[in-house]
C-alpha positions, 0 to 999 in steps of 0.5 A: 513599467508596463507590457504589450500583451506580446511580450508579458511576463505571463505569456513569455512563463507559458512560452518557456513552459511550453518548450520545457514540456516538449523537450520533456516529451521528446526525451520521454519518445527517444527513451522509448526507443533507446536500446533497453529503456522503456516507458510503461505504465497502467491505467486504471479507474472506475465507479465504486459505491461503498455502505456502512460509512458515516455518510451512508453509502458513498459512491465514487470515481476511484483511481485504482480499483483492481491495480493502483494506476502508475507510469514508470521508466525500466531499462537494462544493459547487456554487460556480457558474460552474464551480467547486465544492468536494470533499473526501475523508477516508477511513479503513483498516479490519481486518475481522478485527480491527476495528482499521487496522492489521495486519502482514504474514502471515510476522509479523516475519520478513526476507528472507535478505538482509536478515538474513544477515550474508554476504548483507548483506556484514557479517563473519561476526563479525558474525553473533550481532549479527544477531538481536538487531538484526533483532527491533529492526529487525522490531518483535519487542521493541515498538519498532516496527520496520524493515518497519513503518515503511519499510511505513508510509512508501511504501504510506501506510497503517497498518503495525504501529505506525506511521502511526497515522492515522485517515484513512490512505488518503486526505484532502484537499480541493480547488477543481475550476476551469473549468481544472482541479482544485487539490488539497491533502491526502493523496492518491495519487502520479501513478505509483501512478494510472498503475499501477492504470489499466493493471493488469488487476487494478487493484491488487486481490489477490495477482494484482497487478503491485505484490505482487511488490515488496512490500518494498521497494516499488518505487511509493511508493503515497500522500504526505502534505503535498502539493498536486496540480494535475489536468485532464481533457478530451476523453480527455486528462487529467494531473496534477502533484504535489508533496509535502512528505514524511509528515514535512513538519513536521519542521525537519530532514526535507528529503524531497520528492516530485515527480511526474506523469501523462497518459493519452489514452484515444480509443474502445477503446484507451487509453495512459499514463505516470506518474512520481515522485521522491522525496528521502529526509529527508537531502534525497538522491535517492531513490526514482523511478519510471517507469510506461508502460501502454496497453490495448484494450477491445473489449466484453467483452474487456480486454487491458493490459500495463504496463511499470515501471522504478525506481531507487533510490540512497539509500532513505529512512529509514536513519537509522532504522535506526542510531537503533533499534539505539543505543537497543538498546544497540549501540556507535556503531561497530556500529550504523553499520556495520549501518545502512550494510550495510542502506542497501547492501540496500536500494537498488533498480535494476530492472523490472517487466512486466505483461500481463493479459486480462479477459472479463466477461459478465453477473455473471462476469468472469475475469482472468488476468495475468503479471508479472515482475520483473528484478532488476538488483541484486546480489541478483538477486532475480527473482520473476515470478507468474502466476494467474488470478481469478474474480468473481461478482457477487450484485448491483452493490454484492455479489460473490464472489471466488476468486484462485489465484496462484503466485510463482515466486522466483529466486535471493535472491527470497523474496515471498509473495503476499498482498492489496490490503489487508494483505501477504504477507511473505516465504518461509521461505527464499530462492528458496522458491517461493509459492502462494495461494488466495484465497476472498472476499466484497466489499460496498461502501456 
């Protein structure tokens, strides 16, 4: 059977294509003006240039250098009486690539301690096992990977190919009460909040207290499956969360989340503490989190300072690990004794500080900040960084950003800097120390 060109099938798919497009946008336009739902989002992408890699210095366009871009949908209805309803459905974007997910800048590369077998307490017999494992475990063979699914997991948003969500940052709905708001959805820990209130850098660029601790994480950023209870009154609010886990669905996940914050703020200064827990998906004690911060506004000066203890016993996720190398072909044997080395790497014992000072005046503002980490693992991976970052507002919704930073990696400490919207990765070896310039342009809607 043959087609005139009028009528293929090729042309009648980009026709019907077309169309749904447009009834797509003409729904998003009357959202837009519908009564109490609005389309937002930010924009933002630029030029970074990164040393101490295994490839050298590498230079970039990066989506996300001060706030990871992003599109969303909110609305909310007037209930009467003091109730109303709100919702949120908002979604990651790759400026310079179009897509929601990305990789760290390092690739597929793991930290020395992460893939020397002495470092990892393996025999040495163990050594030309090691790089095939570590392609399996990284996502080199297309199996998706270690780093990008522990990445997926604790900072919630698309890693590689995990995660896969449309509305990775946040999505949830809620009742707001004349005592308080009940949430349900998709949405940020209590200790994550905590951090970006008393983070001078409010979690934006490689300057922010949470780049250090890239991997593994020490804040679990956003959960799934959970329920939040929030008040706020008279310079007092809080929040209670409970979280089912990202694989709450799962008959055989027995991961949890509990956590909670409270903040006080009264004329000029302001003092918080946020916390969470978490169980791994054998129903273990895992990851918990401890946040204390407090800071002083005074017109146009800002000083914070944060302090951040995490512990970590039994990380989630390790049955992965063995599941990956099985199918890789490793003997039972081997790939348990691995998954056993890994989960020994990979537990956490340590604290962060954070200072910071902001002046801003007319369309400049300055930040600068120093933040360290005391590893108290065996590793002793101390990593501290410090810098300084400049914003120029064109406009209120426009502005122009320049972030130097320099990592400073101790012992089996091996971060790179990178940005609220995508991850540094690793130095080309341990100890290898880090410096970035960030250049960028944010737009919000």
């Amino acid at each position: 059977m043959t087609y005139s060109k009028k009528s293929s099938p090729k042309h009648s798919t980009a026709r019907v294509i077309a169309l749904v497009t447009a009834l797509y946008c003409a729904n998003l336009a009357h959202a837009q003006t519908a009564p109490g739902v609005t389309l937002y989002g930010l924009a933002d992408v630029g030029i970074t240039s990164t040393s101490g890699l295994k490839a050298g210095t590498v230079t970039q366009l990066a989506s996300g250098i001060m706030e990871g871009s992003r599109w969303g949908i909110k609305g909310n209805e007037d209930l009467g009486g003091g109730y109303k309803t709100i919702f949120t459905l908002e979604s990651r974007v790759e400026l310079d690539t179009g897509s929601n997910s990305s990789y760290p800048i390092s690739g597929h590369q793991l930290s020395d301690r992460y893939s020397n077998a002495a470092l990892l307490g393996l025999p040495a017999s163990f050594s030309p096992l090691l790089p095939p494992t570590q392609a399996i475990l990284t996502g080199a063979t297309g199996s998706g990977g270690l780093v990008a699914s522990l990445a997926s997991q604790v900072y919630g948003v698309n890693v590689g190919p995990y995660g896969n969500r449309l509305f990775d940052r946040q999505a949830f709905v809620g009742l707001i009460t004349p005592v308080g708001a009940i949430l349900a959805g998709r949405m940020y820990t209590p200790a994550f909040e905590t951090n970006a209130m008393f983070d001078v850098m409010e979690t934006q660029s490689g300057l922010a207290a949470g780049q250090i601790v890239s991997f593994p994480s020490i804040l679990e950023i956003r959960k799934s499956n959970s329920v939040a209870y929030r008040i706020a009154k008279d310079g007092f609010a809080g929040s209670l969360f409970y979280s089912l886990g990202d694989n709450g669905e799962a008959a055989n996940d027995a991961s949890r989340t509990v956590g909670f914050n409270a903040s006080y703020k009264a004329g000029y200064f302001a003092m918080g503490v946020g916390y969470n827990a978490s169980k791994n998906e054998l129903g273990q004690d895992s990851l918990k989190t401890t946040v204390i911060g407090a800071s002083m506004t005074m017109d146009a000066h800002k000083v914070t300072f944060m302090a951040l203890q995490n512990t970590d016993d039994n990380p989630a996720n390790m049955t992965l690990i063995g599941a990956q190398l099985l199918a890789g072909g490793l003997p039972g044997s081997v790939a348990t004794a691995i998954q056993n080395a890994y989960t020994q790497a990979l537990k956490q014992d340590g604290r962060l500080y954070h200072i910071g000072y902001r002046y801003s005046t007319g369309p400049h503002t300055v930040s600068v900040a120093y933040n360290t980490f005391n590893d108290n693992r065996p590793a002793n991976a101390d990593v501290s960084s410090y810098g300084a970052a400049y914003t120029y507002a064109l406009s209120k919704r426009t502005d122009l950003n320049a972030v130097l930073v320099h990592y400073d990696n101790k012992n089996l400490s091996q971060v790179a800097p990178g940005g609220n919207g995508y991850v540094g990765g690793v130095t080309s070896s341990a100890g290898t120390d880090s410096n970035a310039i960030q250049l960028g342009i944010r737009h919000r809607f």
